[in-house]
DSSP file (Angstrom, degrees, kcal/mol; ACC not computed):
  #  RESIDUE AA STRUCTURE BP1 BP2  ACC     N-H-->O    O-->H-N    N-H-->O    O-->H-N    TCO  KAPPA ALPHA  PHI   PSI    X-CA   Y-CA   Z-CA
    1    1 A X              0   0    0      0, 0.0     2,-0.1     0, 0.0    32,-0.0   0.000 360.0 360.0 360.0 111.4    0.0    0.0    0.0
    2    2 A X        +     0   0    0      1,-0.1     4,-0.1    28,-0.1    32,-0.1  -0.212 360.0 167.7 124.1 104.3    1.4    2.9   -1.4
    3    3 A X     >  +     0   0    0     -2,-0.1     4,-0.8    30,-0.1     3,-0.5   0.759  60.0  85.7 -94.4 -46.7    1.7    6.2    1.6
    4    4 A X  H  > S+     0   0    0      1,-0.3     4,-1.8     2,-0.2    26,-0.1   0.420  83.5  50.4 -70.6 -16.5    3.7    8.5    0.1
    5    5 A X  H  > S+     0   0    0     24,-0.4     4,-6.3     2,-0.2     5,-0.4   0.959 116.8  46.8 -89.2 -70.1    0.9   10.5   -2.1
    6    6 A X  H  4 S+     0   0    0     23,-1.2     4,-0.3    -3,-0.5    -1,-0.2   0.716 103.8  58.5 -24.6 -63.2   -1.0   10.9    1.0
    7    7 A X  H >X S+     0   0    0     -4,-0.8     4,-2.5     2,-0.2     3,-1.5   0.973 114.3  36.9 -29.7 -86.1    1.6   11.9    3.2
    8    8 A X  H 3X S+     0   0    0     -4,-1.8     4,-0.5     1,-0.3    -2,-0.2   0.750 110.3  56.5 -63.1 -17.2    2.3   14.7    1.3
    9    9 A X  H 3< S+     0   0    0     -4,-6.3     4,-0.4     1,-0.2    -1,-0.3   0.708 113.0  44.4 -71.8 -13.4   -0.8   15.6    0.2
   10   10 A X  H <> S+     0   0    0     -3,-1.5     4,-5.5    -5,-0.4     5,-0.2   0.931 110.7  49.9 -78.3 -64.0   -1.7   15.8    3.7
   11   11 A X  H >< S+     0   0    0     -4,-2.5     3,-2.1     1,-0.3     2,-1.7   0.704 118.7  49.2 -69.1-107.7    1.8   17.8    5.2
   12   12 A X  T 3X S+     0   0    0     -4,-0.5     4,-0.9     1,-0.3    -1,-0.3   0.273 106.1  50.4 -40.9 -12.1    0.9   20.2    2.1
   13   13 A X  H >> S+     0   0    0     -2,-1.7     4,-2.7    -4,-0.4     3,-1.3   0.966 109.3  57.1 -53.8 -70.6   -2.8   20.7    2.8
   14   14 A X  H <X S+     0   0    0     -4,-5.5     4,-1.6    -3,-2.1    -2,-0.2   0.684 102.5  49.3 -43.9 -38.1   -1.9   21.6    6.1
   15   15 A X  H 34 S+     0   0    0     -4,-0.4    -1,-0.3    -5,-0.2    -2,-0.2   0.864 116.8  43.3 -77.5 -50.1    0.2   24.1    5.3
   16   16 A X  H << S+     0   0    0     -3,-1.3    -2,-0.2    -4,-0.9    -3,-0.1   0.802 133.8   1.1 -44.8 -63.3   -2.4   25.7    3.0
   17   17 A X  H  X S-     0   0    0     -4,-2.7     4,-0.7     1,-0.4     3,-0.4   0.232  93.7-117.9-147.3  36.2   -5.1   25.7    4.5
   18   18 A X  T  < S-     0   0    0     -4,-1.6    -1,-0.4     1,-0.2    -2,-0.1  -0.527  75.1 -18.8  92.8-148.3   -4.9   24.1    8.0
   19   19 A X  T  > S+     0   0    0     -2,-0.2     4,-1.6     3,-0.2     5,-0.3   0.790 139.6  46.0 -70.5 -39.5   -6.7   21.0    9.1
   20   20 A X  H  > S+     0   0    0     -3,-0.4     4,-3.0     2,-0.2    -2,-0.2   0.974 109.2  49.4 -67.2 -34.9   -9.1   21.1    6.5
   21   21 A X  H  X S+     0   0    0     -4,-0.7     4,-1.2     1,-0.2    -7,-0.4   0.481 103.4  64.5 -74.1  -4.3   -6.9   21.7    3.6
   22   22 A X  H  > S+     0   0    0     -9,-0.5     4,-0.9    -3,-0.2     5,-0.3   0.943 107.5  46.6 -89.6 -45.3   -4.7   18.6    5.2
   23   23 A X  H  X S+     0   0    0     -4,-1.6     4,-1.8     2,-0.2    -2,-0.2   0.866 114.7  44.3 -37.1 -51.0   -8.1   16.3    4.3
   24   24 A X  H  < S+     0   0    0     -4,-3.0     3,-0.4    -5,-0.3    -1,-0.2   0.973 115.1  45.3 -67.1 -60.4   -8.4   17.5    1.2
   25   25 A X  H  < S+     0   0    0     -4,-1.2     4,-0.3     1,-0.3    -2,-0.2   0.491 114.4  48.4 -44.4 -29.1   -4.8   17.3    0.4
   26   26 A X  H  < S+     0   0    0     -4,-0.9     2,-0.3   -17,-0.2    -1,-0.3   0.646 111.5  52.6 -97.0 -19.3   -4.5   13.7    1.8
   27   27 A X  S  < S+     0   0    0     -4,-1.8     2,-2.6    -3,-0.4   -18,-0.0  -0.422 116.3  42.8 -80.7-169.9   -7.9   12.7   -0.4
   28   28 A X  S    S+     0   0    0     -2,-0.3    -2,-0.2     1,-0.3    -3,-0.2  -0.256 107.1  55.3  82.3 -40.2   -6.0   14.1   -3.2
   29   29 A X  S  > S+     0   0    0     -2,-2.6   -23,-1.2    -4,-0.3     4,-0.8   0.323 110.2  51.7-103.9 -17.3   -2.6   12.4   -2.1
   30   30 A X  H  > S+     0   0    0    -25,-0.2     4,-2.4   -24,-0.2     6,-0.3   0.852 102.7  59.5-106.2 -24.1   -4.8    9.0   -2.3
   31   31 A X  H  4>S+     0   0    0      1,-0.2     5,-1.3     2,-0.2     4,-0.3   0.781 109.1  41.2 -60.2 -24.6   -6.0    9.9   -5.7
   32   32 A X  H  45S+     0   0    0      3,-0.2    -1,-0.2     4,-0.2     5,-0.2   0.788 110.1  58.2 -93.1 -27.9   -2.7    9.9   -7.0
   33   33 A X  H  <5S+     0   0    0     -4,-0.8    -2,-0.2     1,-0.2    -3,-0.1   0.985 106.1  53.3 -48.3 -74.7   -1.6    6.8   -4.9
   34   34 A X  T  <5S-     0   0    0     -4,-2.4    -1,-0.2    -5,-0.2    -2,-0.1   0.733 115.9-114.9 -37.2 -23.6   -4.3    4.8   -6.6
   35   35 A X  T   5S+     0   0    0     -4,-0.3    -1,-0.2    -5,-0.2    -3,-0.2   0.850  76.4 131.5  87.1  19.7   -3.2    5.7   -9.9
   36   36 A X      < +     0   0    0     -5,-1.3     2,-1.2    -6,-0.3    -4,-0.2   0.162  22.1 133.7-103.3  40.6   -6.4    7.6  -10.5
   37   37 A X        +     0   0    0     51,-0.6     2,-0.4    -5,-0.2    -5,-0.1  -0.470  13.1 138.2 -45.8  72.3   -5.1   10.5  -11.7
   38   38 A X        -     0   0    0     -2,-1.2     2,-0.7    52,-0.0    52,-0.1  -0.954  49.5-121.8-129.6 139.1   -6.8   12.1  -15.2
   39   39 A X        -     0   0    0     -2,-0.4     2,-0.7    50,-0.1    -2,-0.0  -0.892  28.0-169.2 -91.2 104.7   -7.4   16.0  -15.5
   40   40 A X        +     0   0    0     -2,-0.7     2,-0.4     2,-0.0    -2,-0.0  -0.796  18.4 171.5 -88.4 124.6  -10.8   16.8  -16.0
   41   41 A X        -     0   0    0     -2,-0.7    12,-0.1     3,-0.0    11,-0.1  -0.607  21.3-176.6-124.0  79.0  -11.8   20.4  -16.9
   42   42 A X        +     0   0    0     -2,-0.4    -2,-0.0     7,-0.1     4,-0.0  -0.452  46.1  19.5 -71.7 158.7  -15.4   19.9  -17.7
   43   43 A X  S    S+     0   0    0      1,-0.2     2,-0.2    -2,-0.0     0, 0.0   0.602  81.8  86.6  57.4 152.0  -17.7   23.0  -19.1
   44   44 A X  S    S-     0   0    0      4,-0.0    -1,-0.2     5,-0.0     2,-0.1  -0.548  95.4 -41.0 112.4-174.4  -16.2   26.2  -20.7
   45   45 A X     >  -     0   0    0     -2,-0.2     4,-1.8     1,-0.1     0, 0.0  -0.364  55.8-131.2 -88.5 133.1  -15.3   26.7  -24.2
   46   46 A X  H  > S+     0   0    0      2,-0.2     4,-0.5     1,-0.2     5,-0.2   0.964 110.9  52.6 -71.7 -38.7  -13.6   23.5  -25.7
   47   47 A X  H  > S+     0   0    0      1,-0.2     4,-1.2     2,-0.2     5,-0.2   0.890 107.8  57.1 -63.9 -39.0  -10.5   25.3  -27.4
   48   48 A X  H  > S+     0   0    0      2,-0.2     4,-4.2     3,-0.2     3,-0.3   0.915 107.7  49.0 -46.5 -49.9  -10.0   27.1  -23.2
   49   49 A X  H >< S+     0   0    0     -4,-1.8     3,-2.7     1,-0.3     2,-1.3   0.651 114.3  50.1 -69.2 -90.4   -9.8   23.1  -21.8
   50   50 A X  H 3X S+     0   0    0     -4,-0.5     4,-0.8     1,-0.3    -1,-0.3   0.309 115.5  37.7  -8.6 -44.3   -7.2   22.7  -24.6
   51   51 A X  H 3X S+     0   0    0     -2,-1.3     4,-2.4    -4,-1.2    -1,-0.3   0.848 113.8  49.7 -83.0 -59.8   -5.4   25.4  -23.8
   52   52 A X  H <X S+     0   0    0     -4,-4.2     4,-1.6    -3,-2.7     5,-0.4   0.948 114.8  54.4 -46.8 -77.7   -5.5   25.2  -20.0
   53   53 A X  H  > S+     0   0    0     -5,-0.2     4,-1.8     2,-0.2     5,-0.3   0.785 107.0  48.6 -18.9 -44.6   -4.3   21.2  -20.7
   54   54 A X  H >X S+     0   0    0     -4,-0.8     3,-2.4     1,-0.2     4,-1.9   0.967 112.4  45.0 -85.1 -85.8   -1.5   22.1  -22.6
   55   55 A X  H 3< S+     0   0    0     -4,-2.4     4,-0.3     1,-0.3    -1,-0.2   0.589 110.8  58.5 -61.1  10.8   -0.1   24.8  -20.0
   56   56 A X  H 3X S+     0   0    0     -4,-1.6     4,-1.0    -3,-0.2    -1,-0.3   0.778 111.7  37.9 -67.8 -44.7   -0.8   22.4  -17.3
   57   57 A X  H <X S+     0   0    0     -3,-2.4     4,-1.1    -4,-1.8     5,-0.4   0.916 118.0  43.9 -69.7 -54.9    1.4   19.8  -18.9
   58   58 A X  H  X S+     0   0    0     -4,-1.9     4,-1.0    -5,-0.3     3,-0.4   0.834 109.7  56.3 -72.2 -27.9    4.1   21.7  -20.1
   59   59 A X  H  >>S+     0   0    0     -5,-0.4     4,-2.2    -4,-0.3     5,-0.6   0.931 108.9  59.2 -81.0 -55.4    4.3   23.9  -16.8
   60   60 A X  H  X5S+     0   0    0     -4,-1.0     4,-0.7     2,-0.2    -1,-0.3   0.667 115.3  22.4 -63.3 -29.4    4.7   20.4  -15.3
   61   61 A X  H  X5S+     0   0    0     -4,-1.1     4,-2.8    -3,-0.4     5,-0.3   0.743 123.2  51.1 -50.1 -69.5    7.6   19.1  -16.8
   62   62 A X  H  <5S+     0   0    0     -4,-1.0    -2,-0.2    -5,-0.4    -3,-0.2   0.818 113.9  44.4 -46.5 -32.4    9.2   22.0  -17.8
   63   63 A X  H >X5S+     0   0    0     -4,-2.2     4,-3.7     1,-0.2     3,-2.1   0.933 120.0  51.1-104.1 -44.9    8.9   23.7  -13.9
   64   64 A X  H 3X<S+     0   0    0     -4,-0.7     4,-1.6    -5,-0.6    -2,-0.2   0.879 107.4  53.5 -42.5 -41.3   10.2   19.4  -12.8
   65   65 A X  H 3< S+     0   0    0     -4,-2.8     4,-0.4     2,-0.2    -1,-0.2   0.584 109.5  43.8 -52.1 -16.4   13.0   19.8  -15.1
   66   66 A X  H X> S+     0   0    0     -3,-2.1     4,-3.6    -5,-0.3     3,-0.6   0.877 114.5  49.1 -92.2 -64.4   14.1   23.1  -13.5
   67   67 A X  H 3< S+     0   0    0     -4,-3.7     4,-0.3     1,-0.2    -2,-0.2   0.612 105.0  55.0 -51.8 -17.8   13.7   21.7   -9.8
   68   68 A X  T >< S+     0   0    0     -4,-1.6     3,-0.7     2,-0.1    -1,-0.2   0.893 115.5  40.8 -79.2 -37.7   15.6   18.5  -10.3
   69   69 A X  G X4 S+     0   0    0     -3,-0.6     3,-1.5    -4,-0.4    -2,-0.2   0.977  86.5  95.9 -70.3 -39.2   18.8   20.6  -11.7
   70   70 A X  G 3< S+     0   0    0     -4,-3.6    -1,-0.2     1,-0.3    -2,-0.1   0.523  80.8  47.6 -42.4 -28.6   18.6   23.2   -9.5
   71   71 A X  G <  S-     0   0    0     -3,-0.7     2,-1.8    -4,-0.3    -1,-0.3   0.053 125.4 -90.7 -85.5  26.7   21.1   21.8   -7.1
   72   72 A X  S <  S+     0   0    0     -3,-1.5     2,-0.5    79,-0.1    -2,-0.2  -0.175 100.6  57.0 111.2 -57.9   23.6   21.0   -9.8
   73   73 A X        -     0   0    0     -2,-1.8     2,-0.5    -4,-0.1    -2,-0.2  -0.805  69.9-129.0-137.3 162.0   22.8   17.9  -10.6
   74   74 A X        -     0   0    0     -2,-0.5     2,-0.1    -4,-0.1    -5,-0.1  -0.798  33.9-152.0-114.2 123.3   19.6   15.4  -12.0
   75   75 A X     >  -     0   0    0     -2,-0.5     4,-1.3     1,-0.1    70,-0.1  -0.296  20.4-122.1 -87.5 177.8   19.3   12.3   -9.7
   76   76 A X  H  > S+     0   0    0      1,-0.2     4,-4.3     2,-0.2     5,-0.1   0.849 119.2  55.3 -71.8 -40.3   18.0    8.9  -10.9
   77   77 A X  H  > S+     0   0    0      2,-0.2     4,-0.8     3,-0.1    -1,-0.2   0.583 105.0  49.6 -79.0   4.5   15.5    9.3   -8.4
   78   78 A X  H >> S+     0   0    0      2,-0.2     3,-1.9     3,-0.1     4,-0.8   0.966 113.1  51.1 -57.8 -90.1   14.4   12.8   -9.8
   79   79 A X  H >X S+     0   0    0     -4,-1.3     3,-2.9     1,-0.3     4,-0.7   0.736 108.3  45.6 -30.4 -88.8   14.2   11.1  -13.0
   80   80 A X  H 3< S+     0   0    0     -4,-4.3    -1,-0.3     1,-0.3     4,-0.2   0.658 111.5  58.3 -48.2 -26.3   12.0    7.9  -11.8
   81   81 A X  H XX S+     0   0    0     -3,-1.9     4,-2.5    -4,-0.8     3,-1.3   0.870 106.5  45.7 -12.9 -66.7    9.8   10.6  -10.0
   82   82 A X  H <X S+     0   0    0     -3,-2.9     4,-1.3    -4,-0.8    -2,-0.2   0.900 110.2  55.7 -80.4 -56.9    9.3   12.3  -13.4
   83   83 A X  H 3X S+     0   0    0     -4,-0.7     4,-1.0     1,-0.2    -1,-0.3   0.416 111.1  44.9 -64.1  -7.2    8.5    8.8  -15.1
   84   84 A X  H <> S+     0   0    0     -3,-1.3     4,-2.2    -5,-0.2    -1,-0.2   0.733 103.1  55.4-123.0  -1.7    5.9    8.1  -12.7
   85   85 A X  H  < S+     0   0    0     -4,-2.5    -2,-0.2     2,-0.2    -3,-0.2   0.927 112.6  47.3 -22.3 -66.1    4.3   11.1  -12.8
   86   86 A X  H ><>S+     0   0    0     -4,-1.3     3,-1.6     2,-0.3     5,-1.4   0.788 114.5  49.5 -40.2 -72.8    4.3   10.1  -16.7
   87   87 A X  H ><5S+     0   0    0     -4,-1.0     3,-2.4     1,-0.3    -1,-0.2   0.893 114.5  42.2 -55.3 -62.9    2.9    6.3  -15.6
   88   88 A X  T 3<5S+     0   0    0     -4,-2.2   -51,-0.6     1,-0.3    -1,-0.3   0.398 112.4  53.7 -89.2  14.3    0.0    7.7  -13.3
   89   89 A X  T < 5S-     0   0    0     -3,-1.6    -1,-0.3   -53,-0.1    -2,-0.3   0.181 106.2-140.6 -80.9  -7.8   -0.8   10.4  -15.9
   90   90 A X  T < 5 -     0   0    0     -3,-2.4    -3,-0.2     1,-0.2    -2,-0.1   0.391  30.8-179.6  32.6  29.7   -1.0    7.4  -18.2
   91   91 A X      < -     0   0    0     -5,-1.4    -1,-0.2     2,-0.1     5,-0.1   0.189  23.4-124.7 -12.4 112.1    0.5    9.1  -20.9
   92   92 A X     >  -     0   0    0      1,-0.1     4,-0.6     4,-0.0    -1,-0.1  -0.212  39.8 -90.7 -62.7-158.9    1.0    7.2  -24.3
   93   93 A X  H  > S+     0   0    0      2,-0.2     4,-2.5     3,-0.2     5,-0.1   0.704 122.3  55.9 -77.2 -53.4    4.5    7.0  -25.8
   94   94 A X  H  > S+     0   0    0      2,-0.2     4,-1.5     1,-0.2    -1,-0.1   0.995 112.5  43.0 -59.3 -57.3    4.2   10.3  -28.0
   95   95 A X  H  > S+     0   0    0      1,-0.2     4,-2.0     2,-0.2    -1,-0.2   0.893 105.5  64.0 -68.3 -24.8    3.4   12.3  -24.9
   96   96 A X  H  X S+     0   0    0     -4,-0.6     4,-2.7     2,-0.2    -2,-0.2   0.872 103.4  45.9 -33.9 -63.4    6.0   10.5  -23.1
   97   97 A X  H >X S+     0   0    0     -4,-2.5     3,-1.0     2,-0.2     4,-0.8   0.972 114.5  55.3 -74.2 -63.6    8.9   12.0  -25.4
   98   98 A X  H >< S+     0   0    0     -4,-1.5     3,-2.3     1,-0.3    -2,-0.2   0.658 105.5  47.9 -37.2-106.8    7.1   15.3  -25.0
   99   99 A X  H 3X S+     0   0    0     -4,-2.0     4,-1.7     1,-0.3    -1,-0.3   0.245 105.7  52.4 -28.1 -44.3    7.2   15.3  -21.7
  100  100 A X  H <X S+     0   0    0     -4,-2.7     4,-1.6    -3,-1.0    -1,-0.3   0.610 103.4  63.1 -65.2 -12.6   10.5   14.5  -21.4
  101  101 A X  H X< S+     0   0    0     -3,-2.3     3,-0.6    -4,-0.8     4,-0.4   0.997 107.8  49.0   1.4 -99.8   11.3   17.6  -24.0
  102  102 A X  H >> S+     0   0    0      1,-0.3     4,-2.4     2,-0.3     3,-1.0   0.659 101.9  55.6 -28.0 -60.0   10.0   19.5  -21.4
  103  103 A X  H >< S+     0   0    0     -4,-1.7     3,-1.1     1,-0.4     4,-0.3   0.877 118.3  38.4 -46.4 -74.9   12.0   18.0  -18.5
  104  104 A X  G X< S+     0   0    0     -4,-1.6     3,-0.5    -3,-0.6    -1,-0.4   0.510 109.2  57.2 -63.6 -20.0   15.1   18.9  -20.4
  105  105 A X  G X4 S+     0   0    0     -3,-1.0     3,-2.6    -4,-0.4     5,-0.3   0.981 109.0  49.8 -96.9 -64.1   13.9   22.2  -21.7
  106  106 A X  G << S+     0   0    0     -4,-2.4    -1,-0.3    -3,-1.1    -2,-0.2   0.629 108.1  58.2 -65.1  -4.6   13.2   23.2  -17.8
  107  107 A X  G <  S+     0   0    0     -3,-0.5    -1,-0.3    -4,-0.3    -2,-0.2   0.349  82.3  98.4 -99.8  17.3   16.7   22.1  -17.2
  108  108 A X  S X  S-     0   0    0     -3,-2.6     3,-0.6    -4,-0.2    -3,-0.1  -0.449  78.1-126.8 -79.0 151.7   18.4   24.5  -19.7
  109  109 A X  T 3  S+     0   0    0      1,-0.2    -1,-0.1    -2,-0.2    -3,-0.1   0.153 108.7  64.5-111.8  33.5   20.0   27.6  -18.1
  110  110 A X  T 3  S+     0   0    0     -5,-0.3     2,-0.5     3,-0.0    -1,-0.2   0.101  76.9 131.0-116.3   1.6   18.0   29.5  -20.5
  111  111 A X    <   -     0   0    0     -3,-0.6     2,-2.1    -6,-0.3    -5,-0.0  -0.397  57.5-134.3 -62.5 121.0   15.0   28.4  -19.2
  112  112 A X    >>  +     0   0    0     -2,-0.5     4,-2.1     1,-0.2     3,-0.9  -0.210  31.6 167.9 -69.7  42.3   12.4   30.8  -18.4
  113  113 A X  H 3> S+     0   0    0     -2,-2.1     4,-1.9     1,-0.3    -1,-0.2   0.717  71.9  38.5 -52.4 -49.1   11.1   29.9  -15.0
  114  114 A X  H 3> S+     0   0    0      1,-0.2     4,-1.0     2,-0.2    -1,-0.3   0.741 115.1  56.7 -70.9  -4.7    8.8   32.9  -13.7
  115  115 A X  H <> S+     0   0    0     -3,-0.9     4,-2.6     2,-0.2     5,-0.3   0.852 112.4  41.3 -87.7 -41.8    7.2   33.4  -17.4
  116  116 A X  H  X S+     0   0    0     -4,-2.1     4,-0.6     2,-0.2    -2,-0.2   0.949 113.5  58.2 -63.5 -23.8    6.1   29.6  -17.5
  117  117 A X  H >X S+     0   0    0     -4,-1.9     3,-2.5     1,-0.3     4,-1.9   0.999 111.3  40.3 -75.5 -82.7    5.1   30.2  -13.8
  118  118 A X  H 3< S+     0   0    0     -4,-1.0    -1,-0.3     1,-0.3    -2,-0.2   0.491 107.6  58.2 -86.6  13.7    2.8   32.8  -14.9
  119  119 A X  H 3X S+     0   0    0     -4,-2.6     4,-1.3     2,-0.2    -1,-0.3   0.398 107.8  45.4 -59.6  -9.8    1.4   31.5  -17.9
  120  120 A X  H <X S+     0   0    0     -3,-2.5     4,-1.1    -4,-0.6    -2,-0.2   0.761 112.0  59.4-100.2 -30.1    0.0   28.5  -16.4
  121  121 A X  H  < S+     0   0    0     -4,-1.9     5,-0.3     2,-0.2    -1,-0.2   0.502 110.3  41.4 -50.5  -7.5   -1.2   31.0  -13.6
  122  122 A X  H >4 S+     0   0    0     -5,-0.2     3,-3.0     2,-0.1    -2,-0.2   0.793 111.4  52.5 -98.6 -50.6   -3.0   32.8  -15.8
  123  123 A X  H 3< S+     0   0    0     -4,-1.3    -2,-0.2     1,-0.3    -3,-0.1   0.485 103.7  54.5 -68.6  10.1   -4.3   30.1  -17.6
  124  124 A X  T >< S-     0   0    0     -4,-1.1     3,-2.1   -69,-0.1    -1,-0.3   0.531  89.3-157.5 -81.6  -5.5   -5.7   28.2  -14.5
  125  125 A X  T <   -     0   0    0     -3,-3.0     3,-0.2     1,-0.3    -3,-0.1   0.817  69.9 -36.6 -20.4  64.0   -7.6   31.5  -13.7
  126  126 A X  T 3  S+     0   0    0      1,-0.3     2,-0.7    -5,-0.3    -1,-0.3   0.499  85.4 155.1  96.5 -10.4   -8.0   30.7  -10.3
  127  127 A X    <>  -     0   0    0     -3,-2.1     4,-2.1     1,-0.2    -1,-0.3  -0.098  19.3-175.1 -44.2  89.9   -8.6   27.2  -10.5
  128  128 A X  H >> S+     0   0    0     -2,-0.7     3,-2.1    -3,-0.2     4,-0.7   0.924  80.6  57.4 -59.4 -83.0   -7.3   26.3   -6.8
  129  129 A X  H 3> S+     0   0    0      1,-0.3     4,-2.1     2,-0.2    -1,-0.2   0.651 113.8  36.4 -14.7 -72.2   -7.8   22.6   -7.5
  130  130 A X  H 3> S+     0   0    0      2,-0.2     4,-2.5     1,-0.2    -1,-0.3   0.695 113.0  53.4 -58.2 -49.5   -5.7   22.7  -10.2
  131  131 A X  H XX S+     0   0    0     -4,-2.1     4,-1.8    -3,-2.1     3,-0.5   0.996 117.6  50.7 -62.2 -75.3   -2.9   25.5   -8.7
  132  132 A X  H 3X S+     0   0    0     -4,-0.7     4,-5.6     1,-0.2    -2,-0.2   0.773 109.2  43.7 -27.9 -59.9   -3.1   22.6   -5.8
  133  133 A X  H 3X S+     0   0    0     -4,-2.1     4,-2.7    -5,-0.3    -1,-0.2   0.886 111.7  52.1 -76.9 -35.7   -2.5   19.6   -7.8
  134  134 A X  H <X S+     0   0    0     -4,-2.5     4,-1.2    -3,-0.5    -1,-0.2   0.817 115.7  45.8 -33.2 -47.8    0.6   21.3  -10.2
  135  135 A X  H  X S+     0   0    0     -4,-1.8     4,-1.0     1,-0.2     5,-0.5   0.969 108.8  52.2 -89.4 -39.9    2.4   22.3   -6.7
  136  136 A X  H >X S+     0   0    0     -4,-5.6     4,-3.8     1,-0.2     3,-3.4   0.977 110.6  46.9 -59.1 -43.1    1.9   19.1   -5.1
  137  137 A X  H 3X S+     0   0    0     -4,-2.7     4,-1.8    -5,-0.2    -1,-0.2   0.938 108.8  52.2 -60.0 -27.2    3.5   17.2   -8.1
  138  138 A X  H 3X S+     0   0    0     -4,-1.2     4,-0.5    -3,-0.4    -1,-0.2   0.560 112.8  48.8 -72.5 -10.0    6.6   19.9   -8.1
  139  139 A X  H <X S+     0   0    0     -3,-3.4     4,-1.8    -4,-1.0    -2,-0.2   0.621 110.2  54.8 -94.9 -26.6    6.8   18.7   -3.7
  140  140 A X  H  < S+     0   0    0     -4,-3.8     4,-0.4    -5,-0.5    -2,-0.2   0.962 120.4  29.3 -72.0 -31.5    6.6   15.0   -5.4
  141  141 A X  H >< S+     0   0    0     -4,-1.8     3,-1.0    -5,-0.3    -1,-0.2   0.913 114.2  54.2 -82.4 -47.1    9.6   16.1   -7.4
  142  142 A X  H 3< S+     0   0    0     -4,-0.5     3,-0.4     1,-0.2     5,-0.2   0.978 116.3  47.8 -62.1 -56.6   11.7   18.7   -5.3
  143  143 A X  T >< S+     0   0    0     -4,-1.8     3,-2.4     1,-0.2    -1,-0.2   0.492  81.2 103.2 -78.9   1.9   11.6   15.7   -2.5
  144  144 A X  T <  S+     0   0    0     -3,-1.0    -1,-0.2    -4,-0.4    -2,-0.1   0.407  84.7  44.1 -47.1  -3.5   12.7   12.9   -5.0
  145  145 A X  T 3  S-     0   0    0     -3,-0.4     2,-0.7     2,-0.2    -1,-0.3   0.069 117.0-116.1-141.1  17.1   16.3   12.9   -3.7
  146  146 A X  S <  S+     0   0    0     -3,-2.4     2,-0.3   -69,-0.1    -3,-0.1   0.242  89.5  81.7  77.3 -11.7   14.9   13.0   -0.4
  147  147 A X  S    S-     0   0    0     -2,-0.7     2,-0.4    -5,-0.2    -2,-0.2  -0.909  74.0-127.6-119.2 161.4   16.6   16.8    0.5
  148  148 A X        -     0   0    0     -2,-0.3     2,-0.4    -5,-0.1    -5,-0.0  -0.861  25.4-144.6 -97.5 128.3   15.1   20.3   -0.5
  149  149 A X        -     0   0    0     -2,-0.4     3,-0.3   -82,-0.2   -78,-0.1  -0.694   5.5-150.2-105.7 150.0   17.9   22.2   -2.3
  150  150 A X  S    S+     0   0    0     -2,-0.4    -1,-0.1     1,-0.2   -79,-0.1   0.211  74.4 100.8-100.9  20.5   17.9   26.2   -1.7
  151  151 A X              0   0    0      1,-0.3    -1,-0.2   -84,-0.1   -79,-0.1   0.148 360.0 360.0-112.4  14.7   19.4   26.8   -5.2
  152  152 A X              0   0    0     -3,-0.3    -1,-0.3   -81,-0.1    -2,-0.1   0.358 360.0 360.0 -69.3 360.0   16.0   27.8   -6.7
């Protein structure tokens, strides 16, 4: 049985928004244990979901990409992090090589962090859920080598 989702979803609920926001965050943290992970953006304009999807994705790799160099160097366990992100997004093969694009892209030292930061803020427009579920995967990542580097 599978903690770790939980765990964090929990410690970062808490942080957020107290004892409720630790509930939510640990229901949240068990959806992603389970492997039930799919982004739904029901209602709104279909070309807006598109668009939100798409900076959701790329903001997620690209921002993982950043945080795993950011101390210097990209661990293995970074890397399997990133691949099961991948796994429990259930990604095909094609989006798979995107994504990993993206990894490397955010690990370029030409990388553009606060403009991807606030294009995918804009384009959640306030979507909390969403804002939530982006930064917990970027705590699944930063803690993939088990220490927090300050070199962000």
């Amino acid at each position: 049985m599978s903690w770790f989702g939980k765990v964090l979803g929990g410690a970062f609920g808490f942080l957020m928004g107290g004892p409720l926001g630790a509930a939510l965050g640990a229901a949240l943290g068990h959806q992603i244990d389970q492997g039930g992970f799919e982004l739904r953006l029901e209602g709104g304009d279909p070309e807006e979901t598109l668009l939100l999807k798409m900076a959701f994705f790329t903001a997620t790799f690209q921002i993982m990409g950043h945080i795993a160099k950011a101390d210097g160097r990209v661990t293995p366990a970074e890397i399997e992090v990133a691949r099961g992100i991948m796994d429990r997004m259930m990604l095909p093969e094609d989006w798979r090589v995107t994504a990993m694009r993206l990894y490397n892209e955010g690990k370029s030292e030409q990388f553009l962090f606060d403009s991807t930061v606030e294009t995918f803020r804009l384009a959640a427009q306030g979507r909390i859920h969403l804002l939530r579920l982006f930064i917990a995967l970027q705590m699944e990542a930063a803690l993939a080598d088990g220490t927090l580097s300050k070199a962000l």
